[in-house]
N, C-alpha and C positions, 0 to 999 in steps of 0.2 A: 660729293662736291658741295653740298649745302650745309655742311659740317665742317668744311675748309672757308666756303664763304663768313661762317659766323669767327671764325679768327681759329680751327682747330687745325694746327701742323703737322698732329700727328695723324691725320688724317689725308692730307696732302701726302704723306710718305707712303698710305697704304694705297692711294690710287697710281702715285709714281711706278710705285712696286707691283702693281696689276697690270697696269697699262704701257711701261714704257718698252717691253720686250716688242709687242706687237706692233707697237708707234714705230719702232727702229725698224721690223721686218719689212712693214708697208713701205717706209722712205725708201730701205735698202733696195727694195722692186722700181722704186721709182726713179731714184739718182744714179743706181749700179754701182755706188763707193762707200762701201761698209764705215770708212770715218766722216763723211758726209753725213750721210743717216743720223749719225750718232750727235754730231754739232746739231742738225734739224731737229732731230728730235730735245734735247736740250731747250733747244729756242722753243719749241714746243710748250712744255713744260713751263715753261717759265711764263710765257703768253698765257697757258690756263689759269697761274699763281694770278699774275699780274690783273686778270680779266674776274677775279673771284667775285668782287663786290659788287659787280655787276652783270653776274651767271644767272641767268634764268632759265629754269627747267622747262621749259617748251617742247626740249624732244630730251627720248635718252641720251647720257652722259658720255656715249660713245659717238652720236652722230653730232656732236659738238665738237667732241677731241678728234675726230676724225675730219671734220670740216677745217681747223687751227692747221689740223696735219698738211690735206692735199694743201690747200692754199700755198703755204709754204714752198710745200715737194715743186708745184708747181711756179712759182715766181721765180725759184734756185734753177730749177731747168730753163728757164725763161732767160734766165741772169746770164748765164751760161751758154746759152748758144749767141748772145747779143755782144759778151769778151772773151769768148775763145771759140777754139773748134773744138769738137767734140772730140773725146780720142774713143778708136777701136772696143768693140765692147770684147773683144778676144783677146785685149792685152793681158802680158804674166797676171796682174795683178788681181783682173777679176776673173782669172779659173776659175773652176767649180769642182776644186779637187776634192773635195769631202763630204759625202752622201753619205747620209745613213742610210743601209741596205737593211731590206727586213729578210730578206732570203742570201744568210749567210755564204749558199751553197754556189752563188753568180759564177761564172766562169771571168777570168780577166777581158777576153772580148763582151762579155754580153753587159760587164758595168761600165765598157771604154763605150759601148751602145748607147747606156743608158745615158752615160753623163755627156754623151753627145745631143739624143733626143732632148736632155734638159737644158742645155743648152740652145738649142734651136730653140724651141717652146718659151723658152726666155726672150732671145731675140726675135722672134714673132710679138711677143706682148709689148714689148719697148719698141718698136715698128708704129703701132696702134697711135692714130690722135690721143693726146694728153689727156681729153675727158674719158677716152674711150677706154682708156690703160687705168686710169683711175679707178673707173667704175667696176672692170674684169679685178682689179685687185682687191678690191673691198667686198668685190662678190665671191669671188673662190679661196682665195687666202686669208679675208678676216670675216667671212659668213656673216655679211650684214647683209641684210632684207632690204625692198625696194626703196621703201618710206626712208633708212637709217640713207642709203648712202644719194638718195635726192636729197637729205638735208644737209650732208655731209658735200653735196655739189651745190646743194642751193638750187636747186633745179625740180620739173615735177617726177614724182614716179612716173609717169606715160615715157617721160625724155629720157629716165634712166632706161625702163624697157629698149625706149630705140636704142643710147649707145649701147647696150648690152650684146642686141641684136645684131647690130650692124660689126661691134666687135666681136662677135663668135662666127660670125660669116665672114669676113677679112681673116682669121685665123683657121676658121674650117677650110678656106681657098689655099691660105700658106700652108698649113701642115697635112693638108689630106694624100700627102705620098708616106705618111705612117700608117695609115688603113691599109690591109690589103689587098684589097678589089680597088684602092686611089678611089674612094667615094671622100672618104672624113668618118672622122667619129663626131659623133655628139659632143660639143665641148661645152653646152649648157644644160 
């Protein structure tokens, strides 16, 4: 980034090209509309170009791009529930017809199981207050640390521990009839 600050673009392309798969994953968790994501993340992008001259390394270069990111995810969901209603998180559109299996061997019931259990597991995280679903996303899908996704919320590490907290116990409550004793699994 401090190399796209001094005026290099071809350096801009190689953070684009590092960064934007995981930028579009995170939105995609967030909005539930694969061409959403993909406008946000754009806007993204373009917000890091635009903000270059005035990029200070303060923290790493992902709890920056990941702060541009939620902001966003979050104002669009903001936007969104203020002109319209939300639609169905089970519509055709956003099935989850396409898992990669690492165990070629599944029977057709045990991956209609699975791609149900990920489904659920979905709809339990998008359930979650906004900070709370943020901070479970940045923590298990893009493996940032306390410090990266408190700067990425703006918030202390102690505050990310609690939503972390309070969201793994709201989702240990909803999913704990996939354990088999109905206790929960450890989901942190």
């Amino acid at each position: 980034m401090l190399r796209v600050q001094e005026g290099d673009d071809s350096s801009f392309a190689l953070l684009l090209e590092k960064y934007r798969n995981p930028v579009i994953h995170f939105l995609y968790r967030m909005v539930q509309n694969q061409a959403i994501a993909e406008e946000l993340a754009q806007e993204v992008f373009l917000r890091v170009y635009r903000s270059r001259a005035s990029y200070e390394p303060t923290a790493r270069f992902t709890t920056w791009l990941f702060r541009i990111t939620t902001h966003l995810a979050l104002n669009h969901i903001r936007d969104r529930r203020k002109h319209q209603l939300l639609t169905p998180i089970d519509s055709p559109s956003e099935t989850f017809t396409s898992i990669q299996l690492a165990d070629k061997e599944l029977t057709s019931e045990q991956r209609l199981l699975m791609q149900a259990r990920l489904a659920e597991v979905r709809r339990a995280i998008e359930q979650l207050p906004e900070k709370q679903r943020s901070a479970v996303l940045m923590h298990k899908y893009q493996e940032m640390d306390y410090s990266q996704i408190a700067g990425a919320l703006s918030c202390s590490e102690s505050a990310v521990k609690s939503l972390l907290f309070r969201a793994y116990e709201t989702l240990r409550t909803r999913l704990k009839h996939f354990s088999p004793d109905g206790a929960g699994q450890k989901l942190d």
